[in-house]
C-alpha positions in Angstrom: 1.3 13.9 4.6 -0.1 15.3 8.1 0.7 13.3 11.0 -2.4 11.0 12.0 -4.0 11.6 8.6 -6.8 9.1 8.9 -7.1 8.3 5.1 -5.3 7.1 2.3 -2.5 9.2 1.0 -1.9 9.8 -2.6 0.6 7.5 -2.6 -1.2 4.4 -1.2 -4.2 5.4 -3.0 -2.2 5.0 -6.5 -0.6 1.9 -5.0 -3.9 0.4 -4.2 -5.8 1.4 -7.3 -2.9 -0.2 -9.4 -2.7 -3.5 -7.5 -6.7 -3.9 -7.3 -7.0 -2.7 -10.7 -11.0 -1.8 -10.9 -12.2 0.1 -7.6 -15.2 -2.5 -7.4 -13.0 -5.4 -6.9 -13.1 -3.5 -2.9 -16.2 -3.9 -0.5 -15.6 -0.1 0.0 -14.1 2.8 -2.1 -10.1 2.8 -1.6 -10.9 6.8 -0.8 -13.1 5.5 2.2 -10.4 3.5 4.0 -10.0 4.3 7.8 -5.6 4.5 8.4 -5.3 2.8 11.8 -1.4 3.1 11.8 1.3 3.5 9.2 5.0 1.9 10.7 8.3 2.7 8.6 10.9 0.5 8.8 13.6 2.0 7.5 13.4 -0.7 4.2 9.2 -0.5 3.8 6.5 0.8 5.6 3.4 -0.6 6.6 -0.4 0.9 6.4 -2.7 -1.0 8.4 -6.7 -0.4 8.0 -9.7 -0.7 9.5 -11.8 -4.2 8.7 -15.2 -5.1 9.6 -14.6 -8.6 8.4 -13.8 -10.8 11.3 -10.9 -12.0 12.1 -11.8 -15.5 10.9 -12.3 -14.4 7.7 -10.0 -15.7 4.8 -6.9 -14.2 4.4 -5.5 -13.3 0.8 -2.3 -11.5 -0.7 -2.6 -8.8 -3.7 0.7 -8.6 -5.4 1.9 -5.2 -7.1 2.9 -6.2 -10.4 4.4 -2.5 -11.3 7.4 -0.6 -10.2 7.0 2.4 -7.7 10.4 4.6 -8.8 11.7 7.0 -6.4 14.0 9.6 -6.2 17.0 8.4 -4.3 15.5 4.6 -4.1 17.7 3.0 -7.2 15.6 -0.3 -7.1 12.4 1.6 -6.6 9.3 -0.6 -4.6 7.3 -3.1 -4.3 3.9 -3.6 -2.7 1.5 -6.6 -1.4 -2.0 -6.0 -0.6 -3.2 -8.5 2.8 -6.7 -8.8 2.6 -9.0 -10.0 5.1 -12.1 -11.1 3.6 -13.3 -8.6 1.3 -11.3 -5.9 2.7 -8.3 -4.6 2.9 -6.6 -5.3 6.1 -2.6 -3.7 5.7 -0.8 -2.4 2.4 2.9 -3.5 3.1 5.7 -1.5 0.8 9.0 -2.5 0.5 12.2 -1.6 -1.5 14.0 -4.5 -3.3 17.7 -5.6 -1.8 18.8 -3.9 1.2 18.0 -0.2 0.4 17.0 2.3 2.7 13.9 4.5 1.7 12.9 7.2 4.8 9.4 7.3 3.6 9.5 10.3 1.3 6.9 10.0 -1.4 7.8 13.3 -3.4 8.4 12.2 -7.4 6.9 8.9 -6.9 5.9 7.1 -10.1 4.1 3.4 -11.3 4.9 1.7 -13.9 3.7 -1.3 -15.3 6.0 -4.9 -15.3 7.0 -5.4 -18.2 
């Protein structure tokens, strides 16, 4: 990824397809998403977009209800999709337990919950 890269990676894009499901369920194509910021934490990261929606709007949580494997991240990932309005306001990652993950998205993978 290039530093300030203003759209959706091909990480979050697979994260997001796979906890939206159908592309229409979005006011707005996931390819289409302006990246105001992405924050790693050492245990998650956290991609935050740009909404037209006000800020009064109501606020909704997407689960992922999949498994983003890793190398070097045992557990592998979870996701949750905060939605404001329509939109999508900040894709939040996170690994399970108290593992570190530095980012790296090399080798990632989805798989369904059983």
């Amino acid at each position: 990824m290039k530093p300030g890269q203003l759209t959706p990676n091909a990480f979050e894009v697979a994260v997001l397809r796979t906890i939206v499901g159908q592309p229409q369920a979005l006011v707005m194509s996931i390819e289409s998403l302006h990246v105001l910021s992405r924050e790693f934490t050492c245990v998650g990261s956290f991609t935050k977009f740009k909404c037209s929606e006000p800020d009064t709007s109501p606020r909704r949580h997407m689960g992922l209800n999949a498994l983003v494997t890793l190398p070097g991240v045992p557990n592998g990932l979870g996701a949750v999709l905060h939605m404001l309005g329509r939109e999508p306001e900040c894709l939040e990652v996170f690994t399970f337990g108290t593992e570190a993950w530095d980012g790296t998205i090399e080798g990632f993978s989805i798989a369904s919950a059983a």
